[in-house]
C-alpha positions as CSV (number, residue, x, y, z in Angstrom):
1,X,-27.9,8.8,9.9
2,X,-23.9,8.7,9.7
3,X,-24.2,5.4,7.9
4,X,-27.1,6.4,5.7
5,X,-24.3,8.8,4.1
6,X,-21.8,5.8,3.6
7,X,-24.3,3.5,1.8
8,X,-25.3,5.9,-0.5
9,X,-21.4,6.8,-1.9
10,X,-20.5,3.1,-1.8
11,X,-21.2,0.7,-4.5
12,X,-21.6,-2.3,-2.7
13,X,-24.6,-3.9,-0.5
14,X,-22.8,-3.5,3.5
15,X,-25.2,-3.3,6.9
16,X,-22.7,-1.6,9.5
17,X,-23.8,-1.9,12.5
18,X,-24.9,1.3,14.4
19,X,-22.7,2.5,17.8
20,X,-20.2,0.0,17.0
21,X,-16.5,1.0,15.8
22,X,-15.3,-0.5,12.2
23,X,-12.6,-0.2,10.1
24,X,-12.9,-0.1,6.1
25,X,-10.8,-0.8,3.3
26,X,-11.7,1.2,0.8
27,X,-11.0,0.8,-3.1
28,X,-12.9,0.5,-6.6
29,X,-14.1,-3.0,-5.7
30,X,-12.2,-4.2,-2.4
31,X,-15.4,-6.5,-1.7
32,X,-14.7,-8.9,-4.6
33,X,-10.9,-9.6,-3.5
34,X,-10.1,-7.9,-0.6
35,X,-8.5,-10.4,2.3
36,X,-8.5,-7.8,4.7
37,X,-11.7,-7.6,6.3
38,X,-11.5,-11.7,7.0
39,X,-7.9,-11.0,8.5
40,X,-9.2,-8.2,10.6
41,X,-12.6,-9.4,11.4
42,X,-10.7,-12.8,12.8
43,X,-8.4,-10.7,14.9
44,X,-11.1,-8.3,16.4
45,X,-13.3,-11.7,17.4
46,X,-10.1,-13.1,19.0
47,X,-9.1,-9.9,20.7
48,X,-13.0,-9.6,21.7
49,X,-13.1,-6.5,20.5
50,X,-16.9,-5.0,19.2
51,X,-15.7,-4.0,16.1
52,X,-15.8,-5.1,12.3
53,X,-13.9,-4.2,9.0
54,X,-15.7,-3.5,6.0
55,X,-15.1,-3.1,1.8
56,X,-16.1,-0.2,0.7
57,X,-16.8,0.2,-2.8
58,X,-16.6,3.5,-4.3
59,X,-16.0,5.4,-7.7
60,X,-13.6,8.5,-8.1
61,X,-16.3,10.8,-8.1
62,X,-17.4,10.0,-4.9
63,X,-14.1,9.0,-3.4
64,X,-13.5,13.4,-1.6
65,X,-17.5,12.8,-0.2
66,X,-16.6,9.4,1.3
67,X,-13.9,10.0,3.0
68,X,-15.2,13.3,4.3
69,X,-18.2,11.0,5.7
70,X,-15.7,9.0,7.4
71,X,-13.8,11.6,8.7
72,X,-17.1,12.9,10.4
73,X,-18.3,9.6,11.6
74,X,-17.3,8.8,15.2
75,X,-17.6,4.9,15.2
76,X,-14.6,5.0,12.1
77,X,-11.3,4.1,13.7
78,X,-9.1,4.0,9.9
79,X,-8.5,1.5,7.7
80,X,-6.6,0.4,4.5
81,X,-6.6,2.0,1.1
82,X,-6.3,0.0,-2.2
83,X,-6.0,0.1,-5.7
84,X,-6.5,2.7,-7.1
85,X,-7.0,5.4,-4.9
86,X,-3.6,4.4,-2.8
87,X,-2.4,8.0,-4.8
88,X,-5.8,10.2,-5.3
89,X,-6.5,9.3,-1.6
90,X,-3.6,11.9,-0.6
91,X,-5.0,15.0,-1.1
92,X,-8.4,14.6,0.6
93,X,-6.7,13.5,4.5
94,X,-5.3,15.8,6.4
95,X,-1.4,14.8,6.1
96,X,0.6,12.0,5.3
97,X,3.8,10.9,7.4
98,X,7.6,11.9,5.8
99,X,7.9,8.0,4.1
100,X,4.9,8.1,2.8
101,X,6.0,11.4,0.9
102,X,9.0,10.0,-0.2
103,X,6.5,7.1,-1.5
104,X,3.9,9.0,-3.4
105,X,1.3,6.9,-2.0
106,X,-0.4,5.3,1.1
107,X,-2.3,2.0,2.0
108,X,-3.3,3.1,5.2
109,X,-5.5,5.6,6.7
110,X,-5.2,6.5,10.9
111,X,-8.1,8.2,12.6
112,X,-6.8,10.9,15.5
113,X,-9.4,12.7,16.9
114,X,-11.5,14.6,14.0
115,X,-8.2,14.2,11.6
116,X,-7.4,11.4,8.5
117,X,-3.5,10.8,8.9
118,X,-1.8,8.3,5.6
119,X,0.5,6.0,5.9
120,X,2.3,3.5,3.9
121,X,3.0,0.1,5.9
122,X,4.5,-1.6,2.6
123,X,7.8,0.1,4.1
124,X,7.9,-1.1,7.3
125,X,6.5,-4.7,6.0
126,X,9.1,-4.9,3.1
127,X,12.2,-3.7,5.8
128,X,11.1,-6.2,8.4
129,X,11.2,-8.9,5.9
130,X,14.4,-8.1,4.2
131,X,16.0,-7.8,7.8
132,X,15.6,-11.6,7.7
133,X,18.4,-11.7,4.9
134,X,22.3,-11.8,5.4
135,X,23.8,-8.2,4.5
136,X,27.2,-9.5,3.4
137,X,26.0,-11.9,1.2
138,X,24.0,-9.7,-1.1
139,X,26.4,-8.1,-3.6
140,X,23.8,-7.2,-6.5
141,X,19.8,-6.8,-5.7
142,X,17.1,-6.7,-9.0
143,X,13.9,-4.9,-8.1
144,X,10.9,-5.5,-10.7
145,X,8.4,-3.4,-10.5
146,X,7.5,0.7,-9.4
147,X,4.1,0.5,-8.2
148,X,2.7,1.8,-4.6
149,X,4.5,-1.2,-3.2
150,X,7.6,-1.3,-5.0
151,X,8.7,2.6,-4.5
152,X,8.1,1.2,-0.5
153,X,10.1,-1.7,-1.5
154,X,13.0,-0.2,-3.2
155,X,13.0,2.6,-0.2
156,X,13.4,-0.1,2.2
157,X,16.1,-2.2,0.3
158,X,18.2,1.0,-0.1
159,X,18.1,1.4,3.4
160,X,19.1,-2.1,4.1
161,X,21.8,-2.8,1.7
162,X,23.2,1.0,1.5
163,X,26.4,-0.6,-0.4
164,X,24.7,-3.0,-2.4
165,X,24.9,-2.6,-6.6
166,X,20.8,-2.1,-7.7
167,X,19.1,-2.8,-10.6
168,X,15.7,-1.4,-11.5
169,X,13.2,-2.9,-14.2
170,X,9.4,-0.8,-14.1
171,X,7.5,-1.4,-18.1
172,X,7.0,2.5,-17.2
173,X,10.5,3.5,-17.8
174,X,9.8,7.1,-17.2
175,X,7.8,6.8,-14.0
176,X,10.8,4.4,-12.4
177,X,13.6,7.3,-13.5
178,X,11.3,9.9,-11.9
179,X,11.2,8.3,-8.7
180,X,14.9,7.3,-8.4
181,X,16.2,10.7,-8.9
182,X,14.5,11.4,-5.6
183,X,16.0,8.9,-3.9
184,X,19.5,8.8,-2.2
185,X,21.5,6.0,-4.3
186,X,25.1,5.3,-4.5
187,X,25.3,2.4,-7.1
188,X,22.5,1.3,-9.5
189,X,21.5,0.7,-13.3
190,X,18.1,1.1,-14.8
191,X,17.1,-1.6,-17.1
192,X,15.5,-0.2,-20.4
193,X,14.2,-3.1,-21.7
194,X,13.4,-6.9,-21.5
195,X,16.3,-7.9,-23.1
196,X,18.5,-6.0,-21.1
197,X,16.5,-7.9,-18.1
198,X,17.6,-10.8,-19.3
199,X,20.8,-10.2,-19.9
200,X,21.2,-9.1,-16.0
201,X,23.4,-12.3,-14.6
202,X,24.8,-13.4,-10.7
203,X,21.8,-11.0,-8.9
204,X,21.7,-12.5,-5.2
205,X,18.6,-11.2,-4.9
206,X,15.5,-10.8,-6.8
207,X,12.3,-8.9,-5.3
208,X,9.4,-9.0,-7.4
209,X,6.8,-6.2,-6.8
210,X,4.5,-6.7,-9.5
211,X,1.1,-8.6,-9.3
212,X,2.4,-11.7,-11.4
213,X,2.3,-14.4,-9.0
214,X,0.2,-12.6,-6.3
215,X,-2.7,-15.0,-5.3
216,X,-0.3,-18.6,-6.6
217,X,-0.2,-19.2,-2.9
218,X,-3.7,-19.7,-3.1
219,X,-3.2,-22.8,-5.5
């Protein structure tokens, strides 16, 4: 009967099977694009574990009833939220962890008990990878891009090159200033144009957070 509720809010043909856990991502159409359930689904049959990760399709309308429906079924364990709901998601869990506040948005939902928690893993994912870079080296650091990953992104480079000079480029100006005034910043320049991009010279280190290039690893 729980799953009877899902399929009708979702867009997309799914069979879940009944008294079994799963996981979802869920998004305006995560099932044509969507490499998490294949990531997940690999790691659950390797870890043995009776569980599966689904896409779950859904409109805006019906994105409050679905995730009430998840909230109330007992085989959900969380999942991942994606584009574009990683914002409008927010204010139908029942909280959202301090970064993820500082963020504006989440990619990640945690079931505890008969609560939705939100949390954004971009942070933690960006941080560990830019541990991997030498501090001392990186005198000047250009961040394109002020998306649900990049505020995560330019959180986590702030805290990892505190001294370092920044430069900012978002094609929504506005929505970039807004969230660097509520960050804590020493040195940094917001780029208002392409021109002024391009005029940007000796940057160390350049972290794109923009979709351009996002599935050329596939080629």
């Amino acid at each position: 009967m729980q799953n009877q509720k899902l399929f009708r809010l979702i867009k997309n043909k799914i069979v879940i099977k009944k008294n079994e856990k799963f996981s979802a991502i869920i998004g305006a159409n995560p099932s044509s694009s969507a490499r998490s359930p294949k990531l997940w689904n690999t790691a659950y049959y390797n870890l043995k574990k009776k569980t599966q990760m689904y896409p779950l399709d859904v409109d805006f309308k019906n994105l409050k009833r679905l995730l009430i429906a998840l909230k109330d079924n007992k085989y959900f364990i969380g999942g991942s939220i994606t584009t574009p709901y990683k914002v409008d998601s927010i204010k139908y869990l029942d909280g959202i962890d301090e970064k993820s506040k500082k963020i504006g948005s989440i990619n990640t939902i945690l079931k505890n008990k008969n609560k939705l928690l939100g949390t954004n893993t971009d942070f933690d994912g960006s941080l560990d990878t830019l541990k991997e870079f030498k501090s001392k080296r990186i005198k000047k650091i250009l961040i394109i891009g002020c998306g649900g990953a990049g505020k995560a992104t330019i959180l986590s480079a702030v805290k990892q090159f505190r001294s370092c000079k920044f430069y900012f480029f978002n094609r929504d100006k506005k929505k970039l200033i807004n969230f660097i005034k509520k960050i804590n910043i020493k040195k940094y320049q917001i780029l208002s144009d392409y021109k002024k991009l391009n005029e940007v010279k000796r940057i160390d280190l350049v972290i794109n957070t923009t979709s351009i290039g996002f599935n050329s690893w596939l080629k």
